[in-house]
N, C-alpha and C positions, 0 to 999 in steps of 0.2 A: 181473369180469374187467377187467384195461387195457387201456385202446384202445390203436390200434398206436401214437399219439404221446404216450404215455405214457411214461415212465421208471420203473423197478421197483428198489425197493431188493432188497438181499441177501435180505431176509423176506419178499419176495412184496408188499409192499404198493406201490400208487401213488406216487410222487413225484411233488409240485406241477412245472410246472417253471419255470425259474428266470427270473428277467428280469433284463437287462443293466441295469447301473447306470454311470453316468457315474463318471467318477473323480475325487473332489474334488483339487483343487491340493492339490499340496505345503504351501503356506505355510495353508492353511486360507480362504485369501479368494478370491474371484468374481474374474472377469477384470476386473468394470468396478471393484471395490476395486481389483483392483490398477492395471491403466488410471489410477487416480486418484490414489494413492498414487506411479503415476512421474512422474505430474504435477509433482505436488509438489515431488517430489526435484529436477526438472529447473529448474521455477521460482525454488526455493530458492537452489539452485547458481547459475544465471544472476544471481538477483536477489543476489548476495555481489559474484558478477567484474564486474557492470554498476556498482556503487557505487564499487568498488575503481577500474576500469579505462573505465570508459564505453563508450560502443557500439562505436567505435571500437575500442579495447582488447582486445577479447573475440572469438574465434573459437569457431565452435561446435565445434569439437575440445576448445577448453576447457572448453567445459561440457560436454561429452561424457566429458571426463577425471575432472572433478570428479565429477560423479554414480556414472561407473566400468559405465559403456556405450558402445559403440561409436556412433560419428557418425552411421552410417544408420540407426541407432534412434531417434537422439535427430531425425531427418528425419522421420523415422513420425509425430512428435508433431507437429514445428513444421518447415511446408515449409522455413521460413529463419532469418538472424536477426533481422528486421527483426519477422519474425511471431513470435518470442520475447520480443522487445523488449518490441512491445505486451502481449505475454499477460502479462510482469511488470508490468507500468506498472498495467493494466486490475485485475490480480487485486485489489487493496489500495486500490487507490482509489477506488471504490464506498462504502467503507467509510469511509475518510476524510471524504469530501466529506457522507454522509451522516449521518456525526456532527456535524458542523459546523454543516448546514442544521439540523436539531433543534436545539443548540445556542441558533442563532439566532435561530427561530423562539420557540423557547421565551424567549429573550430578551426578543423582541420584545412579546411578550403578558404578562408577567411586568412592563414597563416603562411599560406602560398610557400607552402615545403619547409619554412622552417619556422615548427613547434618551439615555443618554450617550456620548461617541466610546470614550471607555473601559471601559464596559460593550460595548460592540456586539465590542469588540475582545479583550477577555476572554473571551469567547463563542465568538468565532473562531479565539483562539490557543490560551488551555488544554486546548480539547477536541484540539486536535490534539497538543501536547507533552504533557496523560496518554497519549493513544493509545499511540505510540510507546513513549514512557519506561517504561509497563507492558507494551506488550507483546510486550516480549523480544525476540531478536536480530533475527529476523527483521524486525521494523518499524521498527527502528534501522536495517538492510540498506536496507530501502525508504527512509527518510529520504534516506540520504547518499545513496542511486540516485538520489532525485527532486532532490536537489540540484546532484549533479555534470549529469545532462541537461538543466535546466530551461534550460537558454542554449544549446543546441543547436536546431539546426529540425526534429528526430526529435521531441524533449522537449516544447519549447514547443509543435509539434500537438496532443500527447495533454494536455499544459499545458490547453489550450483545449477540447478533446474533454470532457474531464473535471472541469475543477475550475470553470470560466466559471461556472454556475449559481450555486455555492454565493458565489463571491467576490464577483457582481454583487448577490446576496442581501448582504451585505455593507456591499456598496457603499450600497444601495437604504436599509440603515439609518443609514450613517453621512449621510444626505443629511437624513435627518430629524434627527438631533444636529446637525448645521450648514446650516440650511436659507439664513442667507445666504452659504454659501461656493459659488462655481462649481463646476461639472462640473469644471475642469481642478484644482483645485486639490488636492480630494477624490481624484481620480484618480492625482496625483502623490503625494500622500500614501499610498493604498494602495501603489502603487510601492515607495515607500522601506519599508514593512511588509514587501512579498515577498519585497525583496533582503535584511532583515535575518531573516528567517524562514529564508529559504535557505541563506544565510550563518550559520546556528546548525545545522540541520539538516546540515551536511556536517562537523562535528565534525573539522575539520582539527586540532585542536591549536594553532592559534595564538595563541590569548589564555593558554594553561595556559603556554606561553613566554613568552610577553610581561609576563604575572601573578607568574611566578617560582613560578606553582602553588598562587595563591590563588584564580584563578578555575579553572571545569573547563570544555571544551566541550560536556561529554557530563552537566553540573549540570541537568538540564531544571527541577528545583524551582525551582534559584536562578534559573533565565531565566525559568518563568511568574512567579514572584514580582517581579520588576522591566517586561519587556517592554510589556506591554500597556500601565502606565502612562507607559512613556517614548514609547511611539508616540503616545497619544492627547497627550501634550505636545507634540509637533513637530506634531499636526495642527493646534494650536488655534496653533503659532507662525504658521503662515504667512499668517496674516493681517494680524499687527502689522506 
């Protein structure tokens, strides 16, 4: 016989009963895929209108527009813009800086104590224009973003937050490829590497004008294949 908390089919027998199940989402993914997933979107979208428009330029309506969510969702994510800012700046440069340092590193040990300024800097630039150049819009997006802020006081913070390690890594080698050049000189030299690194990275289009459309701004082959050796020639001029 069934207990009274039993349920009886039409034939008299028992029926197990039932346990409630959870409803899977619509789209088939967890809340933290999807969590993560509008991440993405959000980032995406900011990190387009931040390269395009800079920090300034960009309200978070608009990237609320772009993703195609309302404003106080896109607040759910990111209190403000300032905390957007960084969450694009931070995502992709982890990454960068870290291919750079191995680069480097691997350089370094590869060159059994003695660096060349052209080697240390082939090291430090190719890694960063494959990054990019291969890896599709988005890292092209990030490029021109780190180019157009890098000369803002937003920019040049996360400038320092973030890249300081790898560039003084850098630095640290090209001192041993010119062991009697000063701290300042070395110094300015890297300078003129940053402004011209920045200045390729923002893909304005000025030289594909100026060239008549023999050079591209957006060639990263044709700029790793010349750059590293024209910088390591201006380092070695400034001594003469």
């Amino acid at each position: 016989m069934p207990s009274g908390n039993e349920r009886v089919s039409m034939g008299g027998q028992p029926v197990p009963p039932t346990r409630k199940r959870k409803a899977a989402p619509a789209t088939g993914r967890t809340k933290a895929e999807s969590r993560a997933l509008m991440v993405e979107n959000i980032l995406d979208s900011a990190e387009y209108l931040f390269s395009k428009k800079g920090l300034d330029g960009v309200t978070l309506r608009d990237v609320a527009e772009r993703v195609g969510i309302h404003t106080t969702l896109l607040n759910y994510y990111f209190k403000d813009k300032i905390n957007l800012f960084e969450g694009v700046f931070a995502r992709r440069a982890g990454i960068t800086s870290g291919r750079r340092m191995v680069a480097l590193e691997q350089y370094e040990t590869e060159c059994q104590g003695s660096p060349t300024v052209e080697g240390a800097l082939h090291a430090f630039l190719d890694t960063d224009l494959d990054l990019y150049y291969k890896g599709g819009e988005g890292w092209m997006n990030y490029a021109a973003f780190c180019a157009r802020v890098s000369n803002t006081p937003e920019g040049a913070r996360l400038m320092d937050e973030h890249f300081d390690p790898v560039v003084l890594k850098l630095v640290e080698i090209l001192k041993k490829a010119l062991p009697d050049y000063s701290d300042e000189e070395i110094f300015w030299g890297y300078h003129f590497v940053s402004g011209s690194l920045m200045n390729t990275l923002a893909r304005t289009g000025r030289i594909d004008r100026l060239s008549g459309g023999v050079c591209h701004s957006d060639d990263y082959p044709a700029i790793k294949k010349r750059m590293a050796r024209f910088m390591a020639a201006g380092f070695l001029s400034l001594r003469k």
